[in-house]
C-alpha positions as CSV (number, residue, x, y, z in Angstrom):
1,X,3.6,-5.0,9.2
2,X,3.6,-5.1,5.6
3,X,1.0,-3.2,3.5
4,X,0.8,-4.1,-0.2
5,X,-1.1,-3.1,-3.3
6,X,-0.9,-4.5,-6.4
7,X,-2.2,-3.8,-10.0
8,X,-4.2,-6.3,-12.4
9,X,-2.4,-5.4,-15.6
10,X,-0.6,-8.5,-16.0
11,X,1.3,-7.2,-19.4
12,X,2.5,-4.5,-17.1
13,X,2.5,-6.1,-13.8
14,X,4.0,-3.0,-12.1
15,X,1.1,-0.5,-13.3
16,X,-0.6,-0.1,-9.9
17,X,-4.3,0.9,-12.2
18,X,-4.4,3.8,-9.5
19,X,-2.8,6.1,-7.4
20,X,-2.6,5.3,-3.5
21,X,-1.6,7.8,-0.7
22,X,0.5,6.2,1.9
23,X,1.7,7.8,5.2
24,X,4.8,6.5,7.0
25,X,5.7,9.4,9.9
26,X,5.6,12.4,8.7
27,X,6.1,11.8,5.1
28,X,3.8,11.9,2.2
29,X,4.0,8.9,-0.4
30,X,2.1,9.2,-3.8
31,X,2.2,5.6,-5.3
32,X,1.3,4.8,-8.8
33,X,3.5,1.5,-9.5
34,X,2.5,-1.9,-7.6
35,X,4.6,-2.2,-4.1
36,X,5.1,-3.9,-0.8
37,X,5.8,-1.7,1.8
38,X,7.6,-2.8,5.4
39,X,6.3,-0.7,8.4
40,X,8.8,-0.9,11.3
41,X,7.1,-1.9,14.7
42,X,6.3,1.3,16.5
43,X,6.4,3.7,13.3
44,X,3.5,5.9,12.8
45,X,1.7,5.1,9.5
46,X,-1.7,6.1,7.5
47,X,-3.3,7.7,6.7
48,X,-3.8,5.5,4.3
49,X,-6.5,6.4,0.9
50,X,-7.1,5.4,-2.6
51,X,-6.8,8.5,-4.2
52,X,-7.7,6.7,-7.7
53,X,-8.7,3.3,-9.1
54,X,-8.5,3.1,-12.8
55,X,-9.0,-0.5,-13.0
56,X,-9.4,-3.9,-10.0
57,X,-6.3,-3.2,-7.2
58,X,-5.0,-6.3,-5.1
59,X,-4.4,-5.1,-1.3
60,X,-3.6,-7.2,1.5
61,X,-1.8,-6.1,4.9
62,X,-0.2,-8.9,7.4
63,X,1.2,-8.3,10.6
64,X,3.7,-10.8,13.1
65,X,1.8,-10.5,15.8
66,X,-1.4,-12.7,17.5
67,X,-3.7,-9.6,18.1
68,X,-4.2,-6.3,16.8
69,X,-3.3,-3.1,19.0
């Protein structure tokens, strides 16, 4: 799976315009810069939450497979 967000500054393309809190396992990510993130089938992920939106954030999430499980 890939899980991305990114920002709408486009003189500062990596400026996220928020702050989004990503899970992967056990770990806590705080993300502020625009990113794609690759989720390993079978790793635990999310909670995932928009903990701030300062201006319009692009998200989108695609996954391999023909059905969601």
């Amino acid at each position: 799976e890939l899980i991305t967000f990114f920002g709408t500054n486009y003189d500062i393309p990596e400026d996220l315009g928020g702050e989004v809190e990503l899970w992967l396992e056990d770990e806590q990510y705080i993300l502020t810069q625009s990113f794609l993130c690759f989720v390993p089938a079978g790793m635990q992920h999310c909670p995932l939450s928009l903990r701030r939106v300062d201006r319009p954030i692009f998200h989108f999430t695609i996954g391999p497979g023909s059905q969601y499980k």
